[in-house]
N, C-alpha and C positions, 0 to 999 in steps of 0.2 A: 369465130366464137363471139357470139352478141353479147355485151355488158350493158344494164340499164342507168341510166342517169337520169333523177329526177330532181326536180326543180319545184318546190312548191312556192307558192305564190297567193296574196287573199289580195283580191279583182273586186269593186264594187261590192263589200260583204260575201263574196262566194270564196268557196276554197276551190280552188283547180289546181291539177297537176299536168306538168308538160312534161314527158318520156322522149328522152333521147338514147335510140339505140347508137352503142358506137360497137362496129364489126372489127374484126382481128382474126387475120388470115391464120388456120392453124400454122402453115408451112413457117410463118413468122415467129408464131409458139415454140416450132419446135426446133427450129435455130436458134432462139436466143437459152431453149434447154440444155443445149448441148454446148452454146459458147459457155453460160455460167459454171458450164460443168466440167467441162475444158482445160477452161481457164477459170479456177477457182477464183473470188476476190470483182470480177469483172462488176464495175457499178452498174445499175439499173438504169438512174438517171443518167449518164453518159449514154447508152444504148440508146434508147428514145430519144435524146439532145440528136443522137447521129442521125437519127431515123426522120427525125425533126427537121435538119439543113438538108438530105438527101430529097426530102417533098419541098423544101423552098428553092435549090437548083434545080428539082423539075417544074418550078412553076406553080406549086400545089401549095395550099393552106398548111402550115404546121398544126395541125388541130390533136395530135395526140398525147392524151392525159395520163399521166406518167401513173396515178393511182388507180386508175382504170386497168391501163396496162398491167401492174401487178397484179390486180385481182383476178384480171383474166388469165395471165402467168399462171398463176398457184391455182386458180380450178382446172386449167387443161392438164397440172404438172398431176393433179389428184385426178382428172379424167383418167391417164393413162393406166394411175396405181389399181383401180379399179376394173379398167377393161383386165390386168394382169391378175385380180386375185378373181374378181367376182365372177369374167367371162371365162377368161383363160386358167383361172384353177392353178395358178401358179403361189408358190411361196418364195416369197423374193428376200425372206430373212432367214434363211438356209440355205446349206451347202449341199451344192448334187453327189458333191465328192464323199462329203463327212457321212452322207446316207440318212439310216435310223441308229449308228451307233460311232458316232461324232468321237473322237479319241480324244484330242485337248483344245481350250479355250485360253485364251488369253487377254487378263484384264489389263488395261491402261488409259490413265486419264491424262486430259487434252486441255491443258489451262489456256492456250489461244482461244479457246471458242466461249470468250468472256463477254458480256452485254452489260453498255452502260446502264447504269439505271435512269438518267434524263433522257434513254430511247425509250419514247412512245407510240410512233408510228400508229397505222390503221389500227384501230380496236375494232377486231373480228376475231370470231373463233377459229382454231385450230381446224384444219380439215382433214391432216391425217391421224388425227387424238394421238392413239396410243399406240400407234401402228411406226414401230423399229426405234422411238424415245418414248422412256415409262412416262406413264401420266403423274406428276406430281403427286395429286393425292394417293394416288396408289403406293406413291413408295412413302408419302409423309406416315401413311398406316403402317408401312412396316417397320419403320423408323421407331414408330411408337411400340410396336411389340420389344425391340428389342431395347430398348431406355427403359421399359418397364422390367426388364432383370439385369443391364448393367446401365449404372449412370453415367452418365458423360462426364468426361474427366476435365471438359472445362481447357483444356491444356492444349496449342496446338505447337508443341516443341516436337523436333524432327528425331525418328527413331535412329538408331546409327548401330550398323553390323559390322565388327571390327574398325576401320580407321571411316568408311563410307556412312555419309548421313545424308538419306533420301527423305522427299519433303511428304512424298507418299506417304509414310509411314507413320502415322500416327491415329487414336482410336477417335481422335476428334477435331474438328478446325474452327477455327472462325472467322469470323464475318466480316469480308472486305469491304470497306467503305467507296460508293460509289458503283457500285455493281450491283445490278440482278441476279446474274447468274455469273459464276466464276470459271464457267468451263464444263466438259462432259466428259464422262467416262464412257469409254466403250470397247465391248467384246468382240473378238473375233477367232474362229478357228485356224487352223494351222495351216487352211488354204487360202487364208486371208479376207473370209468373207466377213463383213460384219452382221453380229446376231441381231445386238441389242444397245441400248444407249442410256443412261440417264443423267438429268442434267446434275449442275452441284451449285447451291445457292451459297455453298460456302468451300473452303477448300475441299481437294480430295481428302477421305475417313475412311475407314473400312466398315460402315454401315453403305458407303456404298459399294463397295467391293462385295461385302455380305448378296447383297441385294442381287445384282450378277453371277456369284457363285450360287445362290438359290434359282437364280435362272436357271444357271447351268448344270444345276443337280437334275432339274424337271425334264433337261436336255437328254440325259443320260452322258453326260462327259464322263471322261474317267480321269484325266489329270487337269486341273486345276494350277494355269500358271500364271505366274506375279511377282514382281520385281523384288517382292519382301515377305515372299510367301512364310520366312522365317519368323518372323514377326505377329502376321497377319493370320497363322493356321491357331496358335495358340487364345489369340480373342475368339476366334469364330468354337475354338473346346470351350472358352469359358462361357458365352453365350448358351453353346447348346446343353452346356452343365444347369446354368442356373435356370434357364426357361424349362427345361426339364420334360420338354416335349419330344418325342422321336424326329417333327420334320425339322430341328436344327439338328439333332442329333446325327443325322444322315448324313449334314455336310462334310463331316470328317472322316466319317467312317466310311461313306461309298465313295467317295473323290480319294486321289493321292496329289497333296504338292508336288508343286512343278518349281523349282528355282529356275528362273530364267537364264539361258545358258550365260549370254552376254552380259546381263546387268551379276550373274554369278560369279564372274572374276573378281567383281572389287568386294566379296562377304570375305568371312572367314573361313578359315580351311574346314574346320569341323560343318560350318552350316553348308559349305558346298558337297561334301561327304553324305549328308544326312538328305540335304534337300534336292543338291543339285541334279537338274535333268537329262546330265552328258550321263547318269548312272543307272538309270530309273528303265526297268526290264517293264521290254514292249513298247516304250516311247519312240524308238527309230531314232530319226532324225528329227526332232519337233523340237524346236527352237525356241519356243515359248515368248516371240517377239514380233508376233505378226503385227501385232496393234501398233508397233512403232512406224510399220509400213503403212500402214491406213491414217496413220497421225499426220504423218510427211506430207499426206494429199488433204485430210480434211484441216489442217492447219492452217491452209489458205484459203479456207473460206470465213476467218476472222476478220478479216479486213472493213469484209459486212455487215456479216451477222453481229457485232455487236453495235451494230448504230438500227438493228430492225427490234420491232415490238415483237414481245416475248411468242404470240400464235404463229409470226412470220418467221421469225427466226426457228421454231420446232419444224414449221414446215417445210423450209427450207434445207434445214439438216438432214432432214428425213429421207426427202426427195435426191439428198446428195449421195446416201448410204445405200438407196437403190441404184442411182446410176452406177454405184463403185459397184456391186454386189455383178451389175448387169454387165459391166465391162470384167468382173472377173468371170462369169460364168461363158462370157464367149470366148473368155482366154482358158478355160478350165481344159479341155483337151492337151491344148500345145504346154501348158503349164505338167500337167499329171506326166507328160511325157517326158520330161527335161528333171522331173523330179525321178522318174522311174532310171533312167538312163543316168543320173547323179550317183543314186544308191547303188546301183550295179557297180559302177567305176568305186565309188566311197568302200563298199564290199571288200575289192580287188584290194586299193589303197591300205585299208586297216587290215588286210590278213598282212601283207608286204609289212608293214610297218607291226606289226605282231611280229613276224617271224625275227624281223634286226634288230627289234627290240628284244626277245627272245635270245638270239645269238650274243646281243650284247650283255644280258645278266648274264649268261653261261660264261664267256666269258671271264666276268667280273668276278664271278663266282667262284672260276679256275684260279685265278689270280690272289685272291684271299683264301684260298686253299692250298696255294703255295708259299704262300705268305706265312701261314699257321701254321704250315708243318715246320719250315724252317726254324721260327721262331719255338716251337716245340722244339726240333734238334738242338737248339743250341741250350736251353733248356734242360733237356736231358744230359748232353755235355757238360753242362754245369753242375746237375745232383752226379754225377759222377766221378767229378773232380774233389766233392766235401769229403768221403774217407781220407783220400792220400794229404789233404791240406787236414786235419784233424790228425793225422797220424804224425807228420810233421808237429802243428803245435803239441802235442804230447812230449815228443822226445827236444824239447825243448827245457832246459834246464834254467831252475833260479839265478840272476846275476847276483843274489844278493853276498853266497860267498866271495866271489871273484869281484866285487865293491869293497868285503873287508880286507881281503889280502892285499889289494889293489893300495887300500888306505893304510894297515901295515907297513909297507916298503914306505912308501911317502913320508911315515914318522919315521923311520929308520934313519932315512936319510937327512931328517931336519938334527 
């Protein structure tokens, strides 16, 4: 892959330019693809420094330009996205699994994938724009639909469901000092693919969450799930109350919450009742925690990404959410099948565990029903026993004469 370097130069009043092509073996593209993506975090500049002493122990000139090298990186890493959407027809932010009618989403943001703001790196544009992270202005505009019928509350104090207080939960954040970007949220379905991504120039809110679950309305999801969906369903009614349009309206009424199973242990009983998705007819088994899986692996690509310029760093992300998307889709067979052969066995399990839990209310049942007759018999034995103890006290006589005669004799005697 040829990258141009020019050099300009003014020679005796003339302007001349000297072009130096410098070539980059794809084969070398598409190894250092797969190591960055491997092994999450791996630096650029070391890669080239290696690549550097490997041509000075063969006797060769170190002549390779590290900014070069990255540009040529990030156009073959977008040649490929392109050979996959444009030639090949492929959608590489969708699930083969989920179909045309996708069952649940799961939103969760990613506060590692933070960028200083004294990184400036290459000023170039973006080459994947908006392709799998929303384009800023795109969501600065919805932002602004929705500030214009509830205000920002200014407040970024953490929500708390019974004793648990997550930093998620709150309708607004603000702005860290020393940061670009504070991190990403991102969607993924319940086979762990991710959909969608946007970044957060300030904490996570639930205008970015909003933003995602409007995705995922357009999606046709049916459950909607979030670590605080307790919290988080009631602004998304009052939003769609006060803009008073049907497409917020929609969000509540065609989606159902999902309380996350695992972050669902530490609410309270009533919100796990109400929200939780261990209860929720037609969910299966959907855990509502895939994005914590996908966090695990893009977590380590902070290491980087915040010392790259804001276009490098989107594209880079981008490019990361394809390879995961590409390494699930070759594992989606042996996956679907270990999921199908789970539920089978899960089936067997929960009747087994029906049944002894069944045998043991009967049981328990028997047991306070022997309990309550008794205690009824004895009970009865006792209204039984009030006439004969009532007939007794009746035929019980005043001592007050047998006190006077008693006190008669006594004077007699004095």
């Amino acid at each position: 892959m040829p990258t141009k370097r020019i050099t300009s130069c003014l020679a005796g009043g003339q302007h001349w330019q000297k072009i130096a092509l410098t070539f980059f073996s794809s084969e070398l593209l598409q190894m250092w693809r797969h190591l960055k993506h491997q092994a999450p975090g791996t630096s650029e500049r070391k890669f080239v420094e290696t690549l550097s002493e490997i041509s000075k122990t063969s006797n060769r000139c170190a002549t390779i330009d590290r900014k070069l090298f990255g540009l040529a990186s990030r156009q073959y890493d977008h040649l490929l996205y392109l050979l996959n959407t444009e030639i090949n027809g492929r959608e590489l932010f969708k699930c083969l699994a989920c179909g045309t009618c996708p069952l649940a989403i799961h939103v969760d943001g990613n506060m590692k994938l933070y960028r200083w703001l004294s990184a400036l790196g290459v000023d170039v544009p973006s080459l994947f724009a908006d392709a799998g992270i929303v384009d800023t202005i795109k969501f600065l505009n919805f932002v602004a639909k929705i500030n214009a019928a509830k205000i920002p509350c200014g407040s970024s104090s953490k929500d708390s469901c019974g004793s648990a207080k997550y930093k998620a939960g709150k309708e607004d954040s603000s702005h860290k000092k020393a940061l670009a970007e504070t991190g990403i949220v991102f969607c993924s379905c319940r086979h762990g693919v991710l959909w969608r991504a946007v970044d957060m120039d300030k904490g996570e809110s639930y205008r970015h969450i909003l933003y995602l679950h409007d995705f995922a309305l357009q999606q046709k999801f049916n459950f909607f799930c979030y670590d605080v969906v307790c919290k988080y369903w009631p602004f998304a009614k009052d939003v769609g109350r006060k803009l008073e349009t049907e497409d917020f309206q929609k969000h509540t009424k065609e989606m159902i919450p999902f309380l996350s199973r695992f972050h669902g242990k530490t609410h309270t009983m009533f919100c796990q009742l109400l929200y939780g998705g261990h209860w929720m007819t037609g969910a299966a088994s959907t855990t509502g925690e895939t994005t914590e899986q996908t966090n695990s692996k893009m977590s380590r690509y902070g290491s980087t990404t915040k010392h790259m310029s804001n276009p490098n760093r989107r594209d880079h992300l981008t490019d990361a959410m394809i390879y995961w998307n590409q390494g699930k889709e070759c594992g989606m067979a042996k996956q679907l099948a270990k999921f199908y052969n789970a539920a089978l066995d899960d089936s067997v399990r929960y009747d087994k565990e029906f049944e002894k839990q069944k045998q043991t209310w009967l049981e328990e049942t028997k047991r306070q029903l022997h309990e309550a007759r008794e205690k009824l018999s004895k009970a009865q034995q006792a209204m039984d026993e009030i006439p004969y103890k009532l007939k007794k006290l009746l035929q019980i006589k005043s001592p007050a004469k047998k006190l006077r005669d008693f006190a008669v004799v006594q004077s007699n005697k004095l």
